[in-house]
C-alpha positions as CSV (number, residue, x, y, z in Angstrom):
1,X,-0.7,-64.6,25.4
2,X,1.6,-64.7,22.5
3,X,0.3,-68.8,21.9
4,X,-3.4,-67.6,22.4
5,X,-2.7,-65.1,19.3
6,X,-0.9,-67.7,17.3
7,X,-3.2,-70.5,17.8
8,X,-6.1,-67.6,17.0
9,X,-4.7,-66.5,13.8
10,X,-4.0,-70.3,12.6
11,X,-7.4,-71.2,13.4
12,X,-9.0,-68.4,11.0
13,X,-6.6,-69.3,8.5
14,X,-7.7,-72.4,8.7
15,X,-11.2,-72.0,8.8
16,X,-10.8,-70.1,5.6
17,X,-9.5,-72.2,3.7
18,X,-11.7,-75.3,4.8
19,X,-14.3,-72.7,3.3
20,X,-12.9,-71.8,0.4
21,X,-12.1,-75.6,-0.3
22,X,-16.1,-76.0,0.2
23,X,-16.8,-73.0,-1.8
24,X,-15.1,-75.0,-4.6
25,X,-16.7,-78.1,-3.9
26,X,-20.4,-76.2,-4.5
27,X,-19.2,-74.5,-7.7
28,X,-21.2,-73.5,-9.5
29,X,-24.5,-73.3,-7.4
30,X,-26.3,-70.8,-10.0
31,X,-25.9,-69.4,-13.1
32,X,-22.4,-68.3,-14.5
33,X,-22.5,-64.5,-16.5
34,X,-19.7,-64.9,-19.6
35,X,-19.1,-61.1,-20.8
36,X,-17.4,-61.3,-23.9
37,X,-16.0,-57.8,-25.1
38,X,-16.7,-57.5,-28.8
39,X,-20.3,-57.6,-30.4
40,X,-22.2,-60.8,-31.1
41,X,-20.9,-62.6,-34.3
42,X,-17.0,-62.2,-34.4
43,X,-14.7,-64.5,-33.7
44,X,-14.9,-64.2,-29.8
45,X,-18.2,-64.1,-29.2
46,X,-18.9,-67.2,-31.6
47,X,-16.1,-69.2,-29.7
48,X,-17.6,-68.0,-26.1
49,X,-21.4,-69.4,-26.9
50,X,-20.1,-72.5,-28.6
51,X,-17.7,-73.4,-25.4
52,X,-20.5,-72.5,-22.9
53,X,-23.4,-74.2,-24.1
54,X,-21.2,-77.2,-24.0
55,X,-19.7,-76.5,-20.6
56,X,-23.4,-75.5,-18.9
57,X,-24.6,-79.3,-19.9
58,X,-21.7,-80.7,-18.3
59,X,-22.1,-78.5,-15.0
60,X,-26.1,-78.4,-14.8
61,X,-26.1,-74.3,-14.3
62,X,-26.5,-71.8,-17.2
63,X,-23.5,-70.3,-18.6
64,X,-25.2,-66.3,-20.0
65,X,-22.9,-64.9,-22.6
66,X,-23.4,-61.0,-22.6
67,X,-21.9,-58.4,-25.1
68,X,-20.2,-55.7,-24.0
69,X,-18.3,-53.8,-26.5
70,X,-17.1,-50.2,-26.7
71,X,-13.2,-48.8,-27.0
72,X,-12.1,-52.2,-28.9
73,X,-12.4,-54.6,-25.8
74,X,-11.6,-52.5,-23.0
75,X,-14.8,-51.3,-21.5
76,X,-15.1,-55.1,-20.9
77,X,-12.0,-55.8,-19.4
78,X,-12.2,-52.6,-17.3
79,X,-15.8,-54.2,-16.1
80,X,-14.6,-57.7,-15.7
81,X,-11.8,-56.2,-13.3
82,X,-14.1,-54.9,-11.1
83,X,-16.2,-57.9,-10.1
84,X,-16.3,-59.8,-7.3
85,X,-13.3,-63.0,-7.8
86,X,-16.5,-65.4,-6.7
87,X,-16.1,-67.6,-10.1
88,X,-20.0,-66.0,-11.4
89,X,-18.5,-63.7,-13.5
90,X,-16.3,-64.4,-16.0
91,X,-14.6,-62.6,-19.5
92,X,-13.3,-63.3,-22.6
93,X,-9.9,-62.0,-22.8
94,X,-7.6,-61.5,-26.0
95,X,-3.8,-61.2,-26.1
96,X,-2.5,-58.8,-27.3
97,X,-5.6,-56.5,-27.7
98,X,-6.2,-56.0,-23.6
99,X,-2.5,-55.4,-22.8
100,X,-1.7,-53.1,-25.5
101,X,-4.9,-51.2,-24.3
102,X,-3.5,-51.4,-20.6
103,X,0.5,-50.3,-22.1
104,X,-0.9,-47.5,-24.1
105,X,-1.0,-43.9,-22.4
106,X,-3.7,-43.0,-24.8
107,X,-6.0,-45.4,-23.4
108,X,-6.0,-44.2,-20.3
109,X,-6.3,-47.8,-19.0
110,X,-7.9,-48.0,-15.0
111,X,-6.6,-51.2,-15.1
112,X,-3.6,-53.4,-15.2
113,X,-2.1,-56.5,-16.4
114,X,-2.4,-57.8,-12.5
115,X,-6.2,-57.1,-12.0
116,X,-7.2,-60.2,-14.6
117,X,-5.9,-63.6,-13.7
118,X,-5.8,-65.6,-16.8
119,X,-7.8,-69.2,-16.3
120,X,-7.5,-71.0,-20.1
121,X,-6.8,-70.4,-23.7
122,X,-9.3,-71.5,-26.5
123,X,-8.2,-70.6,-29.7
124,X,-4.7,-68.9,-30.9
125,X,-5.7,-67.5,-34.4
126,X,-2.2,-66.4,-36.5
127,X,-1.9,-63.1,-38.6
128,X,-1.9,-63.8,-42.4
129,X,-1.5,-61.3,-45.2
130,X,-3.8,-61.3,-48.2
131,X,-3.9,-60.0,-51.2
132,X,-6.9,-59.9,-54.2
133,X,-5.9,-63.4,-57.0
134,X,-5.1,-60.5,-59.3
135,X,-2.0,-59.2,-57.6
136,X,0.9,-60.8,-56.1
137,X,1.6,-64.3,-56.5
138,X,4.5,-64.5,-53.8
139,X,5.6,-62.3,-50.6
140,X,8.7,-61.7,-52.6
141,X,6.9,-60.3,-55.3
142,X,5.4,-57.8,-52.8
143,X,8.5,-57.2,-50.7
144,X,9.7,-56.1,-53.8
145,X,7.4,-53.6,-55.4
146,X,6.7,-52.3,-51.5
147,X,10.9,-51.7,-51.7
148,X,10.9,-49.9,-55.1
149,X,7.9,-47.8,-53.8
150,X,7.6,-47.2,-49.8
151,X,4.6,-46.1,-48.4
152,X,2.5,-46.1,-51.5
153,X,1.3,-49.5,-51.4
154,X,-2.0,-49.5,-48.4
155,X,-2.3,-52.3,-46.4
156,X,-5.6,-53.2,-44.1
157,X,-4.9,-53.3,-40.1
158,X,-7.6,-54.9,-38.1
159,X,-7.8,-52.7,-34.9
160,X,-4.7,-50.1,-33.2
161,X,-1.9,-51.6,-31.8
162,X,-3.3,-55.2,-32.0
163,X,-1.8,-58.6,-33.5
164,X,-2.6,-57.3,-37.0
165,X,-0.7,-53.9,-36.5
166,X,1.9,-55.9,-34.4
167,X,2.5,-58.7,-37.7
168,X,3.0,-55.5,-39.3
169,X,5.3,-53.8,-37.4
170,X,7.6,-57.4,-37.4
171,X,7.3,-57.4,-41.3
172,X,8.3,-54.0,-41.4
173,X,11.1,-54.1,-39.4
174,X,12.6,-57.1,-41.0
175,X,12.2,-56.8,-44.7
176,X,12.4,-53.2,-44.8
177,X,9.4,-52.0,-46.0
178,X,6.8,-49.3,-45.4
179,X,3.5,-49.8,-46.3
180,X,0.8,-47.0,-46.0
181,X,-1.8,-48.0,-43.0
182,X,-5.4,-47.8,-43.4
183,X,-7.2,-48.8,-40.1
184,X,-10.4,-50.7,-39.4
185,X,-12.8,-51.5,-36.4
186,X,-13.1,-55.0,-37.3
187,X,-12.4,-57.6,-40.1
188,X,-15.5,-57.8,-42.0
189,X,-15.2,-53.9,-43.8
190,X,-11.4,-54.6,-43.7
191,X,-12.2,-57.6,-46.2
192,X,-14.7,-55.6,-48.1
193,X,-12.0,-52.8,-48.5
194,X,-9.7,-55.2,-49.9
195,X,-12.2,-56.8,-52.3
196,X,-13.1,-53.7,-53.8
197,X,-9.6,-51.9,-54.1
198,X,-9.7,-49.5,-51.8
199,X,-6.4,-51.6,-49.8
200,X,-4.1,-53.3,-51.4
201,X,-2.8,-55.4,-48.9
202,X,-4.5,-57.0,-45.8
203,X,-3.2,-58.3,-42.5
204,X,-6.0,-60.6,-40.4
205,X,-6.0,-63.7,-38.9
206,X,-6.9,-66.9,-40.0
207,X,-10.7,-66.8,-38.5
208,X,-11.1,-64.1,-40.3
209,X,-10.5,-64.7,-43.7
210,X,-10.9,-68.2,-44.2
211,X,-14.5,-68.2,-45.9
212,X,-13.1,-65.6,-48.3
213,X,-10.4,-67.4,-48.9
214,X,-12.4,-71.1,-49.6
215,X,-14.5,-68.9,-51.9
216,X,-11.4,-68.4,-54.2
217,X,-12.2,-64.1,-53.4
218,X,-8.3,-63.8,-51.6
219,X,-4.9,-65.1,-52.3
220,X,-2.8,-65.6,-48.8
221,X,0.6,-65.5,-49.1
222,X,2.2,-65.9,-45.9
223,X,0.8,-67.5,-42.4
224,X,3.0,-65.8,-39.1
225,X,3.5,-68.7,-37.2
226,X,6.5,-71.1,-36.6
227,X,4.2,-74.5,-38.2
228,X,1.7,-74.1,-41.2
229,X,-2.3,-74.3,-40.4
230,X,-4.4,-77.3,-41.3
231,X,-6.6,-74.4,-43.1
232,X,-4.1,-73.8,-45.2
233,X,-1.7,-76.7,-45.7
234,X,-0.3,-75.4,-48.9
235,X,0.6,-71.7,-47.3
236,X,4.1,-70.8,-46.1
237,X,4.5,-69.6,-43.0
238,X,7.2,-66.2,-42.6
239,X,9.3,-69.0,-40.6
240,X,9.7,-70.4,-43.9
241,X,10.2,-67.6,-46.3
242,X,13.1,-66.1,-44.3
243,X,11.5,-63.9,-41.5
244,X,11.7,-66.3,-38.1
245,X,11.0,-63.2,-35.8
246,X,7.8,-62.3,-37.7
247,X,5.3,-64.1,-35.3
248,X,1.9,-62.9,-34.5
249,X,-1.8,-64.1,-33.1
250,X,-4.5,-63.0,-31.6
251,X,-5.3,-65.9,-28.7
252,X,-8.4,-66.0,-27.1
253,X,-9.6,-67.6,-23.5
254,X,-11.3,-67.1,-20.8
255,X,-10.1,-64.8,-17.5
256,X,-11.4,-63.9,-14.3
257,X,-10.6,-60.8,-12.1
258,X,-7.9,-61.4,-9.5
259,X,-8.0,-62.9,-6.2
260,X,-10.2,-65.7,-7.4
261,X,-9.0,-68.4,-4.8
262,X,-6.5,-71.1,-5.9
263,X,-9.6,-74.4,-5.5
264,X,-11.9,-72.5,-7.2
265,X,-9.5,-71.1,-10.0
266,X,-8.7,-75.2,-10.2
267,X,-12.5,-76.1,-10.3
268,X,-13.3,-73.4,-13.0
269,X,-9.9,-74.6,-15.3
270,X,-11.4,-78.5,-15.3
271,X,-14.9,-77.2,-16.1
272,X,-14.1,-75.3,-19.2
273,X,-11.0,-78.3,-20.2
274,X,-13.5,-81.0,-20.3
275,X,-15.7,-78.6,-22.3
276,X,-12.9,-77.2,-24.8
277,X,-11.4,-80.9,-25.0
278,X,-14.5,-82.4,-26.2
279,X,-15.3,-83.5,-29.7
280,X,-18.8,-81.2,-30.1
281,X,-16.4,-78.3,-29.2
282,X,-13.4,-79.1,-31.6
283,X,-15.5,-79.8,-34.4
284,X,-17.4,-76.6,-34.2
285,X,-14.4,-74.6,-33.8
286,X,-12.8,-76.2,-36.8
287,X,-15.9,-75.3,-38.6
288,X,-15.7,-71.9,-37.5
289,X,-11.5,-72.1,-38.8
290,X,-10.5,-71.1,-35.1
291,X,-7.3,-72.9,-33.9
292,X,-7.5,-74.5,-31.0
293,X,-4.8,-73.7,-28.5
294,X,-6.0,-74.4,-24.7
295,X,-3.0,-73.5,-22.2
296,X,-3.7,-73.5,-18.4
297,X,-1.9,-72.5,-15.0
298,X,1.9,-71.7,-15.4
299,X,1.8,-72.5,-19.4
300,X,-1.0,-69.5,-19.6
301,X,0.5,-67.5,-17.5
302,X,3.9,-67.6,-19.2
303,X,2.2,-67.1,-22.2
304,X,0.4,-63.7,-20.9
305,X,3.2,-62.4,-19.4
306,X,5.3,-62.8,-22.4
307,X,2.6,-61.4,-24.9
308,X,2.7,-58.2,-22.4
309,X,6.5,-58.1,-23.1
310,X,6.0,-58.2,-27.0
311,X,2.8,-55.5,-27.0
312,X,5.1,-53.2,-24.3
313,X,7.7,-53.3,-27.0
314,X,5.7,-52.5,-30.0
315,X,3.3,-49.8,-27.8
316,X,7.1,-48.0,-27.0
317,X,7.9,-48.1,-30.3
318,X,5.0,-46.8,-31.9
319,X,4.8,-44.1,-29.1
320,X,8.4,-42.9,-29.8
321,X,7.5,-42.6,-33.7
């Protein structure tokens, strides 16, 4: 009797996955939604429709890129958890924006790090800080002033709790200095408030202000990365100027909600390679001055789960202030 179950059991295993193998196989067999969880025109969104109108003429199915943004990302990520891990719905995630929204009490998160398994990277997009060409000509010249006067010079933060804030918090801790915060729902008024005085200071990433920058409107004077950015060649990264642990991006890829099976996770991770390794793709990301940064499998998931480390500590210590 004992056999009887055994042999059952093995044979619906095996069934299963001879159908989830085929499953694979078919992928995709219609259209493929691609939410993306910011409005149309930022940084995501323009990354997402350049990557899927490449990928949908490689696969023969349409790839539909819909909006949906509220509560800075998560009402997207709180949809994409719920679907159905079939491979026809897919989301833009961005590290560390959706797991300091999950760490964060405040939020009130319904979901968690686990319910989105992260398929590839696309772009990871360093935090710089800016300033107008009339002010500082040097991070030293602003460490300075910021020492001899803390909490009176204002400094632009892209979003709560995100890589913006997070640069910040690094710079902070290891020059010593307190700047006073003025927060924004995206980039685009964060630039205008620096342009016309209202900040002094402005931490985004390189996406961001790069057309600003071209247009002679911004001085950068630092990059938070480990290796300076074919934007800006002649920039020095905090590595450089003294501050190794000051290290922030926001990366961008694509994720799907968990329990998406192992062939098909495999299938969906070629689909979108061929597509991001392509030359139509990195030229029209380098025109849109988004780093290209594509990690799969364990690299990804390292890189997710280590990002959650960094935003838990930040989210703790913001919560304790």
């Amino acid at each position: 009797m004992k056999r009887k179950v055994f042999w059952g059991v093995l044979g619906i295993l095996g069934l299963f996955v001879f159908l989830t193998a085929a499953g694979a196989q078919d992928y995709p067999s219609k259209p493929i939604m691609m939410q993306v969880p910011y409005p149309p025109g930022g940084s995501t969104d323009v990354g997402a429709r350049i990557v899927a109108a490449i990928a949908e003429k490689q696969i023969g199915q349409p790839i539909v890129v819909v909006n949906k943004p509220g509560a800075g990302g998560q009402l997207g990520w709180t949809e994409l958890a719920k679907q159905k891990p079939d491979g026809y719905y897919l989301g833009y995630i961005s590290m560390p924006h959706m797991l300091s929204a999950i760490l964060d009490p405040e939020r009130k998160s319904t979901f968690k790090a686990e319910d989105i398994t992260p398929i590839i990277s696309q772009a990871l997009d360093p935090t710089t800080i800016s300033v107008r060409p009339d002010s500082w000509k040097t991070m030293k010249e602003l460490v300075d002033d910021a020492k001899k006067s803390p909490g009176k010079i204002t400094a632009g933060i892209v979003g709560y709790l995100q890589d913006d804030e997070i640069g910040y918090l690094q710079f902070a801790e290891a020059t010593g200095v307190q700047l006073r915060l003025v927060y924004f729902d995206g980039a685009a008024p964060a630039i205008t408030a620096l342009l016309g005085k209202h900040v002094d200071v402005l931490f985004c990433t390189v996406a961001d202000n790069y057309n600003q920058w071209k247009a002679g409107k911004i001085r950068m004077l630092t990059i938070m990365d480990k290796e300076r950015s074919k934007f800006y060649p002649d920039l020095p990264t905090t590595a450089e100027l003294g501050f190794p642990t000051v290290l922030s991006a926001s990366t961008r890829g694509i994720g799907a909600p968990k329990g998406i099976p192992q062939p098909l996770l495999k299938k969906i991770e070629d689909i979108f390679k061929k597509a991001m390794e392509s030359k139509e793709h990195l030229d029209k990301l380098e025109a849109a001055a988004q780093p290209v940064k594509i990690m799969m499998g364990e690299e990804f998931n390292k890189y997710y789960w280590d990002s959650y480390k960094v935003a838990k500590k930040w989210v703790d210590y913001v919560r304790k202030k």
